[in-house]
N, C-alpha and C positions, 0 to 999 in steps of 0.2 A: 455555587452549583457544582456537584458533584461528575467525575468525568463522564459516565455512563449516559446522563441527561445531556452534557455537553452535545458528544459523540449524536447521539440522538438529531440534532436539529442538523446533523448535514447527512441522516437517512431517510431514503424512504420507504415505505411498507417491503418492500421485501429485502429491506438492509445494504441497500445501495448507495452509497457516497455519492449526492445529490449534489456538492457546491464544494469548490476549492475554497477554505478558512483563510480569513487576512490576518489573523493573529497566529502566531505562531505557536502559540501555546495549542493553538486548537488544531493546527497543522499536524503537530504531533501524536496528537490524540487520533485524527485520523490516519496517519502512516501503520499508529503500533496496531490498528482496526484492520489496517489492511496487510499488516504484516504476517497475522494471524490466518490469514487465507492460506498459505507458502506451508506445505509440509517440511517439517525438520527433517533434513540430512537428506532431502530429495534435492538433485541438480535439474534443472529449468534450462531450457532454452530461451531466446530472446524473445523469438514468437510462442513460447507457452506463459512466458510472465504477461506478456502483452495481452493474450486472451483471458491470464484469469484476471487484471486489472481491467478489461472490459464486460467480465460479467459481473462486476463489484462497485461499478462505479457509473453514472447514466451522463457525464458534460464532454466524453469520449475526447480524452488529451489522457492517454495512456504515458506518453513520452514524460510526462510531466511527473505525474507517478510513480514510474520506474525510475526515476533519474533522482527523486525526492527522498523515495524508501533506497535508493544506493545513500547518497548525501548524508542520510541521517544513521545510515550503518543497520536498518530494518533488514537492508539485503547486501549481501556480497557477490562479488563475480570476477570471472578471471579479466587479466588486463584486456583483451582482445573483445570484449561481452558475449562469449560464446556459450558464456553457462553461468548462469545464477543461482543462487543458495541463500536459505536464512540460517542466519547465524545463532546460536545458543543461547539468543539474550533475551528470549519469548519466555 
């Protein structure tokens, strides 16, 4: 099964990240999904990543999210989390 279709079985209609993946392969698939939301070379506050990871996603554990797309390098931020960024690898 190809990503696209993977991706698909944890959206719904209007492209919402319905269910946290046990597999990590598919974990992934949704980080780089939701990484894609994050304007390039735009800096983020803590409370603006945290809104746009709640209009993207309906099982509302933002913290998990944010902490998963830092983890996997989807997003950067200074040591403090006062500002977040995605990095050039979209």
């Amino acid at each position: 099964m190809d990503g696209s279709l993977r991706l698909r079985r944890f959206l719904d209609a209007q492209e919402r990240v319905t269910t946290w993946p046990a597999k990590q392969q598919d974990k992934r698939l949704v980080l780089e999904y939701l990484a894609t939301k994050f304007e390039a070379e735009r800096h983020y506050t803590e409370k603006e990543v945290n809104a746009l990871l709640n209009a993207w996603h309906t099982f509302a554990d933002y913290a998990l999210l944010r902490r998963y797309l830092f983890d996997y390098s989807w997003l950067d931020r200074e040591r403090d989390g006062s500002r977040y960024w995605r990095p050039h690898l979209i």
